[in-house]
C-alpha positions in Angstrom: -10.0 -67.1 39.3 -12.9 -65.8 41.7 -14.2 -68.4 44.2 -17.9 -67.6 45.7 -18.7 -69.8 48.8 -21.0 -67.9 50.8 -24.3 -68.3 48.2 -24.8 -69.2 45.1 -23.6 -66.9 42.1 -26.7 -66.9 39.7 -24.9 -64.4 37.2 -21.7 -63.2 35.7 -21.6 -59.7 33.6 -17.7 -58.6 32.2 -17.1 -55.3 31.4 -14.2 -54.5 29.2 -14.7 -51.1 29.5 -13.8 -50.5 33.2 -12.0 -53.8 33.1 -14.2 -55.3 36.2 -16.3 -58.3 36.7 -19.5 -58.5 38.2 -21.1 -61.0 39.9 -25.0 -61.3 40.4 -26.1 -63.7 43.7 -29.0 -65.0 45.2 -28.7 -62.8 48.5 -29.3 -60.0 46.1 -26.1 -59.1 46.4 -24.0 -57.3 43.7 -20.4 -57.9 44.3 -17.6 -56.3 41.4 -14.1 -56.9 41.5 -11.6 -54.8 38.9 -9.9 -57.2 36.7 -6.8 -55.3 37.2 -6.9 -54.5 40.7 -7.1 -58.4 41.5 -9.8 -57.8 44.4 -13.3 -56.7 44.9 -14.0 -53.2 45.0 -17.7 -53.0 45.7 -20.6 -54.8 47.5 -24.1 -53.4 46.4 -27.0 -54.9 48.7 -30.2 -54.8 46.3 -33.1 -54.9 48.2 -36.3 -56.9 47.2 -34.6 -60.3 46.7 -32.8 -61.4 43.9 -31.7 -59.1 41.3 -33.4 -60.6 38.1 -31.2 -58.2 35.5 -28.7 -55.4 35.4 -27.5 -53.5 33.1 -24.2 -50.9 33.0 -23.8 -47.8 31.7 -20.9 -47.9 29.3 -18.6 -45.4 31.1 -18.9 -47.6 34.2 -20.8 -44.7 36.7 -24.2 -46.5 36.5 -26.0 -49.6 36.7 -29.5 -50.4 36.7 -31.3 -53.4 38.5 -34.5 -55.1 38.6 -35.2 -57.6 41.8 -37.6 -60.0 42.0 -39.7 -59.0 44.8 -39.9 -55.2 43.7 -41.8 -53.6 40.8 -39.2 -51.0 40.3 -35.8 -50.1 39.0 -33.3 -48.9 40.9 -30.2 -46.7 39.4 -26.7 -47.0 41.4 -23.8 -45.1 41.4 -20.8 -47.3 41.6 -18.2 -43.9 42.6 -20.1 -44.0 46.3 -21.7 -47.0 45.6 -25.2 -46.0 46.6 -28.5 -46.1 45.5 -29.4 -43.0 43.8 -32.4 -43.6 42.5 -35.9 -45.7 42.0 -37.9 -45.6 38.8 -41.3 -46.8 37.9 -42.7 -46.8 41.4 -46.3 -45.0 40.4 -45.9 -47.8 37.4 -46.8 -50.9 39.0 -45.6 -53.1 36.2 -45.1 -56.3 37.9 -43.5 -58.2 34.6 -40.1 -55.9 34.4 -37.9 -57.8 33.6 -34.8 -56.5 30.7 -33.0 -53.4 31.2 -30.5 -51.8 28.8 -28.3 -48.8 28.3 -27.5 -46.9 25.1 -23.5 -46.8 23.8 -23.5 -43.1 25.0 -25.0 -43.3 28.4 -27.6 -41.0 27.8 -30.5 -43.6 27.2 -32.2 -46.3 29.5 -34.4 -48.5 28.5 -36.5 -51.0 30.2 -38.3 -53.8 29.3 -41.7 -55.2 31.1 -45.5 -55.3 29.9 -44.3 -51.9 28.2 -41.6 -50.4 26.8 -40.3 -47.2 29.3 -37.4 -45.0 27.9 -35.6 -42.6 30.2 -33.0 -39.8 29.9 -30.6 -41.0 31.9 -29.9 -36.8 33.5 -32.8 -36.7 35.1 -33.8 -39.8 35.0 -37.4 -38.7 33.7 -39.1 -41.0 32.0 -39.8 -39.6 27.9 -41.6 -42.5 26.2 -44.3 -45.2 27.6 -45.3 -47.4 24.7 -47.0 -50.9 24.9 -46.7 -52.8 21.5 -46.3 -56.6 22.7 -49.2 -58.5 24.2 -46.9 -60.4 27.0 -43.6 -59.2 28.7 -41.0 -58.0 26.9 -38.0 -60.3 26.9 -35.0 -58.4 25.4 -34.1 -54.6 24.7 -31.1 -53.3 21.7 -30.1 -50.0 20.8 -28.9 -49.1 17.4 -25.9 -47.5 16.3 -25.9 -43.9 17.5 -29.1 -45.0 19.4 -31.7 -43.9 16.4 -33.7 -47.1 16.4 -33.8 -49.3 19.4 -35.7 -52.9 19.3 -37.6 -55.2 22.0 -38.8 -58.6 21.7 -41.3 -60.6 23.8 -43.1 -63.6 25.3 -45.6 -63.0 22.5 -42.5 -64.3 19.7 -42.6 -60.7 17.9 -40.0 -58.0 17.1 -40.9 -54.7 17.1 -38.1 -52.1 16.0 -38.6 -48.3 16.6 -37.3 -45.0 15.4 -36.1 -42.0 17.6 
């Protein structure tokens, strides 16, 4: 059992993966504990406000957020536990909002009033492509991440090929 009695825990991810559990709250805060360890192992201060989504890389180096008060994403690096990056600053995309890895790590894609795919390497953005009228809701990879899906506000499904 995990008590939280400083602020309110607005989300739970599990990993089974790395065997850790992660623990979204409304400070912004990012707090993971390792299943196995029995105790938290790492305390991530987002800035911007409340972190809206994250998403983790499947070997358990990465995770992505989106906050509420930024228009960006920002990449961590849970071995130092640092910020390592920010992406779409120039974008100004004020309706992110989903963010999703591929099963390989390689991919990151994120979901607002487009569709932005990165390499996750670099971290350079490859693809920019707007086919929903209203924010994109959810993001999917396939298997061996050759077609990849969003859906939207505006109740459609669009599925693409790599």
């Amino acid at each position: 059992f995990f008590f939280f009695n400083d602020t309110a825990t607005t989300e739970i991810y599990t990993e089974q993966i790395v065997g850790s559990v992660r623990c979204v709250q409304e400070t912004g805060t990012v707090r993971i504990w390792g299943v196995n360890e029995g105790y938290q192992v790492a305390v991530l201060p987002a800035t911007g406000g409340v972190v809206k989504e994250i998403a983790f890389s499947q070997n358990g180096v990465h995770f992505a957020s989106i906050s509420e008060n930024e228009n960006v994403v920002r990449i961590w690096d849970l071995r130092n536990q640092e910020n390592i990056k920010v992406l779409l600053q120039d974008e100004n995309d004020t309706q992110l909002s989903s963010l999703t890895f591929d099963s390989s790590g390689q991919y990151l894609a994120v979901g607002g009033s487009k569709l932005y795919m990165f390499n996750t390497k670099q971290w350079d953005i490859f693809s920019r492509v707007q086919s929903h009228s209203d924010r994109i809701t959810s993001l999917s990879f396939g298997k061996e991440s050759k077609n990849y899906a969003s859906v939207s506000l505006d109740r459609h499904l669009v599925v693409y090929s790599s």
